[in-house]
PyMOL CGO cylinders between C-alpha atoms (Angstrom):
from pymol import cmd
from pymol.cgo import CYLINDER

trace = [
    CYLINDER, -16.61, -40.37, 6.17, -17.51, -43.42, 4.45, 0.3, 1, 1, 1, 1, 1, 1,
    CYLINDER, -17.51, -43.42, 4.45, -16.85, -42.46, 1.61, 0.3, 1, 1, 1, 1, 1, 1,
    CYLINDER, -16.85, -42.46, 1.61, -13.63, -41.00, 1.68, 0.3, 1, 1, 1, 1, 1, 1,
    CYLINDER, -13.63, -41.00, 1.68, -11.69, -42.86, 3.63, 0.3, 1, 1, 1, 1, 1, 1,
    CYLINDER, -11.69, -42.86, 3.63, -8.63, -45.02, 1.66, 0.3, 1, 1, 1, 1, 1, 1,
    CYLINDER, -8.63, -45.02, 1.66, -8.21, -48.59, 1.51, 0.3, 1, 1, 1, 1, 1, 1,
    CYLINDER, -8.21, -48.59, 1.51, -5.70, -50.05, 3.00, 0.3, 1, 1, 1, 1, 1, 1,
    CYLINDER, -5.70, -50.05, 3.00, -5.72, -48.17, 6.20, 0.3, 1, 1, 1, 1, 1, 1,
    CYLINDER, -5.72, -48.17, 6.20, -5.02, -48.79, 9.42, 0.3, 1, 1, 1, 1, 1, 1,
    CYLINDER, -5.02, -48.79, 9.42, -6.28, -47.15, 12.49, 0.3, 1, 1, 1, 1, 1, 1,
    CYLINDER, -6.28, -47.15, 12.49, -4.90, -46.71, 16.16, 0.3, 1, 1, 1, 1, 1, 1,
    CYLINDER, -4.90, -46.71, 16.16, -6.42, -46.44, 19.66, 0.3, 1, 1, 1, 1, 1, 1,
    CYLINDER, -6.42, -46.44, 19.66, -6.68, -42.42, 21.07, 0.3, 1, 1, 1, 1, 1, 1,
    CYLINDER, -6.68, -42.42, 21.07, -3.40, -42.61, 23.23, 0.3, 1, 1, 1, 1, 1, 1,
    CYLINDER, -3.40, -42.61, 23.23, -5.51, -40.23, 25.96, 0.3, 1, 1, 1, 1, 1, 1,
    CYLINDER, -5.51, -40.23, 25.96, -6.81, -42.86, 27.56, 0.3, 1, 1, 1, 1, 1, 1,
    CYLINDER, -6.81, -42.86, 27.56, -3.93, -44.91, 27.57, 0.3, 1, 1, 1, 1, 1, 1,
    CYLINDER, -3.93, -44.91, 27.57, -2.46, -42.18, 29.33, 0.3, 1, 1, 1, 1, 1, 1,
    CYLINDER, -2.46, -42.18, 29.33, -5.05, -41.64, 31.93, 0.3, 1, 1, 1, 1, 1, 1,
    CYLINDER, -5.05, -41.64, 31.93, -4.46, -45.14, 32.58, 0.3, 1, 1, 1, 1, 1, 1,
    CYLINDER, -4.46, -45.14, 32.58, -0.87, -44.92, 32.76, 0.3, 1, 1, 1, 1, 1, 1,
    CYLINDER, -0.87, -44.92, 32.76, -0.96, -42.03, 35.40, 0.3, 1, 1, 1, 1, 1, 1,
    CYLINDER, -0.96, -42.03, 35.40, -3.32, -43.84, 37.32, 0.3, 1, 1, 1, 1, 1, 1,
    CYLINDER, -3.32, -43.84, 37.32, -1.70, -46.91, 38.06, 0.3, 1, 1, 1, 1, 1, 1,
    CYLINDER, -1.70, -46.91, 38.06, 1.47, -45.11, 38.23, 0.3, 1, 1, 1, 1, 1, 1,
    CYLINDER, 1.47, -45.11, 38.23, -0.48, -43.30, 41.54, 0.3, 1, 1, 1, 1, 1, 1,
    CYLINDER, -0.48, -43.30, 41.54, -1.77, -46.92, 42.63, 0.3, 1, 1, 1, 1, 1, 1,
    CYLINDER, -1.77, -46.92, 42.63, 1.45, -48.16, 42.34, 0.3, 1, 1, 1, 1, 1, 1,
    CYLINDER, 1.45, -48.16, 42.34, 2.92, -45.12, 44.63, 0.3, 1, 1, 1, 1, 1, 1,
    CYLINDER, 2.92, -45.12, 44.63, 0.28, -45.80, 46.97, 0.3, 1, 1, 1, 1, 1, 1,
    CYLINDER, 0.28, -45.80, 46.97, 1.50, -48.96, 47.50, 0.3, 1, 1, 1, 1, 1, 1,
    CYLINDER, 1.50, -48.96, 47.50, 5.21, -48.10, 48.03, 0.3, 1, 1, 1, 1, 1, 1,
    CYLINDER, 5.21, -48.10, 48.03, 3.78, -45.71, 50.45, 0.3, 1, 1, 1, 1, 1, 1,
    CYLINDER, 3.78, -45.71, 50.45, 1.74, -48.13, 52.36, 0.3, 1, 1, 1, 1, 1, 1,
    CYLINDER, 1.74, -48.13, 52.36, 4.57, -50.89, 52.84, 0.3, 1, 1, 1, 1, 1, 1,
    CYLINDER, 4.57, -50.89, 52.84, 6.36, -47.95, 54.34, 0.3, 1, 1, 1, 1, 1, 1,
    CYLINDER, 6.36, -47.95, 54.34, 4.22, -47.86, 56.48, 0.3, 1, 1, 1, 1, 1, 1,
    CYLINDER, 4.22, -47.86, 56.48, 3.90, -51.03, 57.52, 0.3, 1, 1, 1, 1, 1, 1,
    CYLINDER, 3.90, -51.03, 57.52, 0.70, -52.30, 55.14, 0.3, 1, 1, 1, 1, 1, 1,
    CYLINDER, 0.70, -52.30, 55.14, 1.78, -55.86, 53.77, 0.3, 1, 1, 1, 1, 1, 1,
    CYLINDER, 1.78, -55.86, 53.77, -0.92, -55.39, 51.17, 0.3, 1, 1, 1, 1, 1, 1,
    CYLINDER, -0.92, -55.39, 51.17, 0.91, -52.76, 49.64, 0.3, 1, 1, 1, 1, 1, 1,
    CYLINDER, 0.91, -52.76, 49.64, 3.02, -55.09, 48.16, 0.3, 1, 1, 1, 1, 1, 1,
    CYLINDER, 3.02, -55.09, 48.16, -0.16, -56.71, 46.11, 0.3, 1, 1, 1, 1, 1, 1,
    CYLINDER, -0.16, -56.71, 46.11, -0.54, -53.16, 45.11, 0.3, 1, 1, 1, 1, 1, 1,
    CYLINDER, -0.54, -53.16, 45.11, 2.44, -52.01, 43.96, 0.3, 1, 1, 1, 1, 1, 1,
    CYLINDER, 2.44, -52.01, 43.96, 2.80, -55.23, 42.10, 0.3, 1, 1, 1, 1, 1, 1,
    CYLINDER, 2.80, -55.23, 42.10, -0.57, -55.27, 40.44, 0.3, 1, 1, 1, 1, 1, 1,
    CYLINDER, -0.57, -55.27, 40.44, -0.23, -52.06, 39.55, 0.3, 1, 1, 1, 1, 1, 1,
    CYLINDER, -0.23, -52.06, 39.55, 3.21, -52.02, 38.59, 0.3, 1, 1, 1, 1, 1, 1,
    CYLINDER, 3.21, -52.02, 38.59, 2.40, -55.09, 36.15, 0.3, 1, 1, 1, 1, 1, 1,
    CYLINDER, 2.40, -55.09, 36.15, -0.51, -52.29, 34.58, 0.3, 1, 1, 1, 1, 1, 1,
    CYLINDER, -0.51, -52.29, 34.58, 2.29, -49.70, 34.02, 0.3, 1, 1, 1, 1, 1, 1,
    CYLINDER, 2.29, -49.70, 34.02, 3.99, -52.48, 32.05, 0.3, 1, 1, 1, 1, 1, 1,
    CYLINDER, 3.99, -52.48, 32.05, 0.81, -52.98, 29.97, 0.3, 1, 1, 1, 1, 1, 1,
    CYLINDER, 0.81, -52.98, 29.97, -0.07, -49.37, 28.97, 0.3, 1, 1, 1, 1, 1, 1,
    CYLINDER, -0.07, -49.37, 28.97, 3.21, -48.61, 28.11, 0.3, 1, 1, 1, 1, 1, 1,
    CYLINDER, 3.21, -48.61, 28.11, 3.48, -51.47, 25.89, 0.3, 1, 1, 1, 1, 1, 1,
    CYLINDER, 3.48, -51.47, 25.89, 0.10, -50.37, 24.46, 0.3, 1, 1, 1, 1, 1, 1,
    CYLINDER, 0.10, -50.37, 24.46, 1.93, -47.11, 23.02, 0.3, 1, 1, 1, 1, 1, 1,
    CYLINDER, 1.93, -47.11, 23.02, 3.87, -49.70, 20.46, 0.3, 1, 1, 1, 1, 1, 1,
    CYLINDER, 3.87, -49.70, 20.46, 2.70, -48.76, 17.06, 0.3, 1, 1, 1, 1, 1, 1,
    CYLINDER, 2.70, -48.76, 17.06, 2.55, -52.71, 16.43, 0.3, 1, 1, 1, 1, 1, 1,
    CYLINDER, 2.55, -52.71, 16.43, 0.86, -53.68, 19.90, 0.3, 1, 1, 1, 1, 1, 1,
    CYLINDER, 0.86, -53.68, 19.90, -2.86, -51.99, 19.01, 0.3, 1, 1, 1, 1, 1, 1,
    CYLINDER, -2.86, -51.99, 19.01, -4.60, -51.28, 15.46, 0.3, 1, 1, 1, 1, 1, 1,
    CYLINDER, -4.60, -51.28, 15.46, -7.20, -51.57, 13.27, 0.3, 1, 1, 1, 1, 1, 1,
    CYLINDER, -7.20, -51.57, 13.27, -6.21, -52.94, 9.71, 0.3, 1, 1, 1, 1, 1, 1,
    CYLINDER, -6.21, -52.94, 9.71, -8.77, -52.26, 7.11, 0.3, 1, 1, 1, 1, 1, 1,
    CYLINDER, -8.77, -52.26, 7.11, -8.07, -53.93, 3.84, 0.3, 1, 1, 1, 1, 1, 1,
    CYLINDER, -8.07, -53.93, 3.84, -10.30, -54.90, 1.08, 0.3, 1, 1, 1, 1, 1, 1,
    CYLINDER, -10.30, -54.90, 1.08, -10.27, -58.47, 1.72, 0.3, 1, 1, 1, 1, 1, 1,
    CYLINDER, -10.27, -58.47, 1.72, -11.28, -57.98, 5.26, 0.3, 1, 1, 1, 1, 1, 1,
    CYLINDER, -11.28, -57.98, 5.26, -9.81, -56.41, 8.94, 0.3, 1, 1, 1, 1, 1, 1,
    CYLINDER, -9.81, -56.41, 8.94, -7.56, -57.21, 11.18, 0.3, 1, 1, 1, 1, 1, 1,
    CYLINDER, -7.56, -57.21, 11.18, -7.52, -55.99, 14.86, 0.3, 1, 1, 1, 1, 1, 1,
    CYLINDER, -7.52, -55.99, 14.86, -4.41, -56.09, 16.97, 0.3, 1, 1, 1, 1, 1, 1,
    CYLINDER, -4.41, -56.09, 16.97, -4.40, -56.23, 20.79, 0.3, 1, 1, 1, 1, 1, 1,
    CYLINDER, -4.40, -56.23, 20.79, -1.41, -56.57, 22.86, 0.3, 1, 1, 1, 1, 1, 1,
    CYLINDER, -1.41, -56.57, 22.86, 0.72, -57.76, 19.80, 0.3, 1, 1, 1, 1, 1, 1,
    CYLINDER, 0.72, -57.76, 19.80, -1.99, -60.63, 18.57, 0.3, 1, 1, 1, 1, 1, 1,
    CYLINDER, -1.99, -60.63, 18.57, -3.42, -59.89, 15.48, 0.3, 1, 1, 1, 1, 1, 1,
    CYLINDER, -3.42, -59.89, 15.48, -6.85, -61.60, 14.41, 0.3, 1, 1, 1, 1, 1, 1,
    CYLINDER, -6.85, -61.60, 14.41, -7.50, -61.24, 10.63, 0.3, 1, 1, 1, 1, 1, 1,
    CYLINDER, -7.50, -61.24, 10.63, -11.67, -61.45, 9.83, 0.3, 1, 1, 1, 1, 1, 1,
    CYLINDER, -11.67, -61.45, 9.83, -12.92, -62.11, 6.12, 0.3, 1, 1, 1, 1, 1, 1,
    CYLINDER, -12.92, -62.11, 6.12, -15.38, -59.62, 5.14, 0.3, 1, 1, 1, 1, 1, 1,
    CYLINDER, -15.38, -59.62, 5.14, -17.50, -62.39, 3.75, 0.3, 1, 1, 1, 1, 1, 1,
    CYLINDER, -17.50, -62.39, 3.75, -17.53, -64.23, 7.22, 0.3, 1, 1, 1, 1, 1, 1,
    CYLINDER, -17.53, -64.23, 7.22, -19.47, -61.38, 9.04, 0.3, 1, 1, 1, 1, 1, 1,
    CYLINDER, -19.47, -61.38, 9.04, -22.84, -61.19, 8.49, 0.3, 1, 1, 1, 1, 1, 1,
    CYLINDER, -22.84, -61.19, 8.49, -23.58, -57.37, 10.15, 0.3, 1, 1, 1, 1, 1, 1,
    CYLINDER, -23.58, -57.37, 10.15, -21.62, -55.19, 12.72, 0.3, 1, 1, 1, 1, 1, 1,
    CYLINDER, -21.62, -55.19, 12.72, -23.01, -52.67, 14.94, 0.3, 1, 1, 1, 1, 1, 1,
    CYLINDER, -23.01, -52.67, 14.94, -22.42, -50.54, 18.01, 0.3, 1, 1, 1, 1, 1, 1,
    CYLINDER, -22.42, -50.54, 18.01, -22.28, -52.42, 21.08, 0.3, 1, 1, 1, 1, 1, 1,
    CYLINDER, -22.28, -52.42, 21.08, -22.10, -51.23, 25.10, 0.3, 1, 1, 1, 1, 1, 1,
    CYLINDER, -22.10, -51.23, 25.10, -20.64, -53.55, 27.61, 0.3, 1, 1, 1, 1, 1, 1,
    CYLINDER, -20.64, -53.55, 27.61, -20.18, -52.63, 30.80, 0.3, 1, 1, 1, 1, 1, 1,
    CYLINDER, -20.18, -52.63, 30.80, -20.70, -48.46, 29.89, 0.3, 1, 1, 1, 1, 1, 1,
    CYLINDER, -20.70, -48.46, 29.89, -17.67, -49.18, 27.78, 0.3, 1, 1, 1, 1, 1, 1,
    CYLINDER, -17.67, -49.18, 27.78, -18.84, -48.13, 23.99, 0.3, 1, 1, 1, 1, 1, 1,
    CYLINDER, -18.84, -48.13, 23.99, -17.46, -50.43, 20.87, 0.3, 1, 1, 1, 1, 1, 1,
    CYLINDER, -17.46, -50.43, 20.87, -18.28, -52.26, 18.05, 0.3, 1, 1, 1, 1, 1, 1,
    CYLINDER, -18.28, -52.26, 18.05, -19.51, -56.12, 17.72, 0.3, 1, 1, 1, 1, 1, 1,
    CYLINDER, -19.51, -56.12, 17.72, -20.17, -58.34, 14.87, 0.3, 1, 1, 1, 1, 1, 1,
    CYLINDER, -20.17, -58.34, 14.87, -21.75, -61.65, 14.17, 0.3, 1, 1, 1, 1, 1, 1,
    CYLINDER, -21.75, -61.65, 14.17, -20.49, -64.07, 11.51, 0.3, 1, 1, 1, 1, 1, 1,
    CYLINDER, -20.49, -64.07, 11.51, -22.17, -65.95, 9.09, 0.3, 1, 1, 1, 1, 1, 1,
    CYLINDER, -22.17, -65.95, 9.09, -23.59, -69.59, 9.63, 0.3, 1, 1, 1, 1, 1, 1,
    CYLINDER, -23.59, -69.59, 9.63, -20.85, -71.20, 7.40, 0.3, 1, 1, 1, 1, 1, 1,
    CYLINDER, -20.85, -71.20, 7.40, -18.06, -69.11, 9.51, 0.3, 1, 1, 1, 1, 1, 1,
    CYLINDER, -18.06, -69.11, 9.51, -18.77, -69.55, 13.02, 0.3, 1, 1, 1, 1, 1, 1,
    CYLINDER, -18.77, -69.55, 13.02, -15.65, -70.54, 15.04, 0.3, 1, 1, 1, 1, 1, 1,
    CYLINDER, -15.65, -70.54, 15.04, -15.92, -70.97, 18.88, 0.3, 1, 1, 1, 1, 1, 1,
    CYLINDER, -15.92, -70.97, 18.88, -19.51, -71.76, 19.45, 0.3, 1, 1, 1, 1, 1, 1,
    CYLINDER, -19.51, -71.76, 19.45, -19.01, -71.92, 23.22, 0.3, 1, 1, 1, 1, 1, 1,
    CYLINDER, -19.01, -71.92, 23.22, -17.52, -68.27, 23.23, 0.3, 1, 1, 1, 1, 1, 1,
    CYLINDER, -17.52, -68.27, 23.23, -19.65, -66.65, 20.53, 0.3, 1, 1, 1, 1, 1, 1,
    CYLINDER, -19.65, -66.65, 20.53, -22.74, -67.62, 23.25, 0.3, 1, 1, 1, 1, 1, 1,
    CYLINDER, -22.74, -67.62, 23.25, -20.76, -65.93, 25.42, 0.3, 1, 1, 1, 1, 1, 1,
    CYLINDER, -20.76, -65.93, 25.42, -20.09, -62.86, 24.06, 0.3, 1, 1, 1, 1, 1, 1,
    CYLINDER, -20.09, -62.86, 24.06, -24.19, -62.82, 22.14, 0.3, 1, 1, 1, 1, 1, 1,
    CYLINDER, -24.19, -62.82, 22.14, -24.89, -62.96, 25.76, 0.3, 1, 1, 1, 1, 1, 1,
    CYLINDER, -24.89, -62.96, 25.76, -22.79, -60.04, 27.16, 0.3, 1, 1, 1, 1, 1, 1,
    CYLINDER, -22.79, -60.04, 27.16, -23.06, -58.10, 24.52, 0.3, 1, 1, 1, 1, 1, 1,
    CYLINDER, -23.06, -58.10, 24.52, -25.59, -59.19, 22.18, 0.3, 1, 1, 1, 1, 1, 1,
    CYLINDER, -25.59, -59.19, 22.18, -23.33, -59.57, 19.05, 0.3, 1, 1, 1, 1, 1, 1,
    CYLINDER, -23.33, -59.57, 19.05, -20.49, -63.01, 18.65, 0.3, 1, 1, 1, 1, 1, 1,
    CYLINDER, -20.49, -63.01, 18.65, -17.73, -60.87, 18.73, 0.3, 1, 1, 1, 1, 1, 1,
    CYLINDER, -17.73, -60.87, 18.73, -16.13, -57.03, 19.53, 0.3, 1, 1, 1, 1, 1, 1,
    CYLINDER, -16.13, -57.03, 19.53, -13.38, -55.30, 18.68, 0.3, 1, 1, 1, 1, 1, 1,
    CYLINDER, -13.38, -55.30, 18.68, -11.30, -54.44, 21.61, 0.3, 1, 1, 1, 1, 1, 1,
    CYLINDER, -11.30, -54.44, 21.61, -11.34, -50.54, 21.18, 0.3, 1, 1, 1, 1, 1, 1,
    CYLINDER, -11.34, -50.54, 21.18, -13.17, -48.16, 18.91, 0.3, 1, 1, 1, 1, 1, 1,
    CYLINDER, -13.17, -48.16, 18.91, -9.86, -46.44, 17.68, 0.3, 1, 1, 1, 1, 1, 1,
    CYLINDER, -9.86, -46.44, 17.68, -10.11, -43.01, 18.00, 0.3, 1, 1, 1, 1, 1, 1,
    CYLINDER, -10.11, -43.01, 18.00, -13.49, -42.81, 16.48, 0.3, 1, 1, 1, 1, 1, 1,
    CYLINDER, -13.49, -42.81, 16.48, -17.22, -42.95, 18.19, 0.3, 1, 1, 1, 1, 1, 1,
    CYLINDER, -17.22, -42.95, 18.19, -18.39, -46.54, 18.49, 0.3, 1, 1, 1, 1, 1, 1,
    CYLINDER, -18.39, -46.54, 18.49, -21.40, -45.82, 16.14, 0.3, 1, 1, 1, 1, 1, 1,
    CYLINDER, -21.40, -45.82, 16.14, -19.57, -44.54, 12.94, 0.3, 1, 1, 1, 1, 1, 1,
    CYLINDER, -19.57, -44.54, 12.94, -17.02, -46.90, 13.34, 0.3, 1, 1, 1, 1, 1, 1,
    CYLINDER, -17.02, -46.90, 13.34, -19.68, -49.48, 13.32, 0.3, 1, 1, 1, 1, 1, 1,
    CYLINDER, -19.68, -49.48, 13.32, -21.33, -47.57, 10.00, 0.3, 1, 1, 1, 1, 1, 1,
    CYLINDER, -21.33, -47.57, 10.00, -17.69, -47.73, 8.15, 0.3, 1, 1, 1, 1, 1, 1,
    CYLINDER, -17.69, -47.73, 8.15, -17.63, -51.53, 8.94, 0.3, 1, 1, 1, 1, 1, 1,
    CYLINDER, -17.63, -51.53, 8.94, -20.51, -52.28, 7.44, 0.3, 1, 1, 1, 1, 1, 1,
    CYLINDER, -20.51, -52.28, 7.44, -20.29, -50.24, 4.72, 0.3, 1, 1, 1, 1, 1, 1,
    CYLINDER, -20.29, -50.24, 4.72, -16.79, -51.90, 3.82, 0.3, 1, 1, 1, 1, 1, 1,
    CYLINDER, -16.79, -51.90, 3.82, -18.67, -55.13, 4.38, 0.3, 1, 1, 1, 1, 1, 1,
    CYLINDER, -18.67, -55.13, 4.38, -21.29, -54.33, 2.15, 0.3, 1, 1, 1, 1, 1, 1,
    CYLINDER, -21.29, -54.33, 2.15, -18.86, -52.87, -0.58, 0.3, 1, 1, 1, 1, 1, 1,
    CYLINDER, -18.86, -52.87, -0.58, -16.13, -55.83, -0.43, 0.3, 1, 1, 1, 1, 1, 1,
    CYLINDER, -16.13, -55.83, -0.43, -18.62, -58.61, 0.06, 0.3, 1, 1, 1, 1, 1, 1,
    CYLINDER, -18.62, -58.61, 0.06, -20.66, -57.20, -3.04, 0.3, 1, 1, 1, 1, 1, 1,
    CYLINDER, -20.66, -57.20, -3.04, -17.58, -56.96, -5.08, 0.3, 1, 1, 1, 1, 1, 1,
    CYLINDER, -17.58, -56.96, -5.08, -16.49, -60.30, -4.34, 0.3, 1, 1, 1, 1, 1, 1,
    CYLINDER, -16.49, -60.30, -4.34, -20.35, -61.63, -5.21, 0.3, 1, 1, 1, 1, 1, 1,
    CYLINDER, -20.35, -61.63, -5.21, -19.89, -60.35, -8.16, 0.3, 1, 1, 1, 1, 1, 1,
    CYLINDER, -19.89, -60.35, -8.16, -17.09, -62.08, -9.30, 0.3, 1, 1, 1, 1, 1, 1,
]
cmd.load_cgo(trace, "trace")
């Protein structure tokens, strides 16, 4: 895979999931029409959380709201809209992460790039890498974490060079 894959490209988030979660709060939200009929105040906190969930996924099917940008001068990863553009030469290593069952991908920068210091001891903490990606993008957490790093490896070698 590493190998063959073109740069620039940019990936997207499986829409599955997105769906699941769609359909789900799209029940939660039904639930909680059906309790106020019934007399349930708190089915108006449901309805509305919920509701504000439906807004959220269906945003999330936006080509521009979620993505993965690889580019030879380094990645950006979109969530919601807000893009966040990383260097290659400002990560030190990547590598498959688990937080909370969820599968992804973390990184940790180099000591000349560090921004945040409060929240990269957050997130070593959590997750034992300074930062994550906020979805694995169709791909298993592990060889998207093995195409980082070789891109890394490639770009920030190239760039050495010069």
């Amino acid at each position: 895979m590493t190998s063959t894959i073109q740069i620039p490209v940019t990936l997207r988030p499986g829409r599955a999931r997105t769906a699941a979660l769609f359909l789900v709060s799209l029940l939660f939200v039904l639930g909680g029409i059906w309790m106020v009929r019934d007399g349930e105040s708190a089915g108006y906190f449901c309805a509305g959380f919920f509701a504000l969930c439906l807004l959220i996924f269906v945003l999330q099917f936006h080509p521009k709201a979620a993505y993965l940008h690889l580019a030879p001068d380094g990645f950006t990863f979109c969530s919601l809209f807000r893009a966040h553009t990383v260097p290659w030469t400002h990560v030190c290593e990547f590598g498959p992460l688990s937080l909370g069952g969820n599968p992804g991908v973390g990184w940790n920068y180099t000591p000349p790039h560090r921004p945040s210091r409060r929240a990269r001891l957050i997130a070593k903490f959590c997750c034992g890498y300074e930062a994550a990606l906020p979805d694995t993008y169709g791909m298993k957490a592990h060889d998207l974490a093995i195409l980082l790093e070789y891109l890394r490896r490639k770009y920030t070698e190239t760039s050495n060079a010069s």
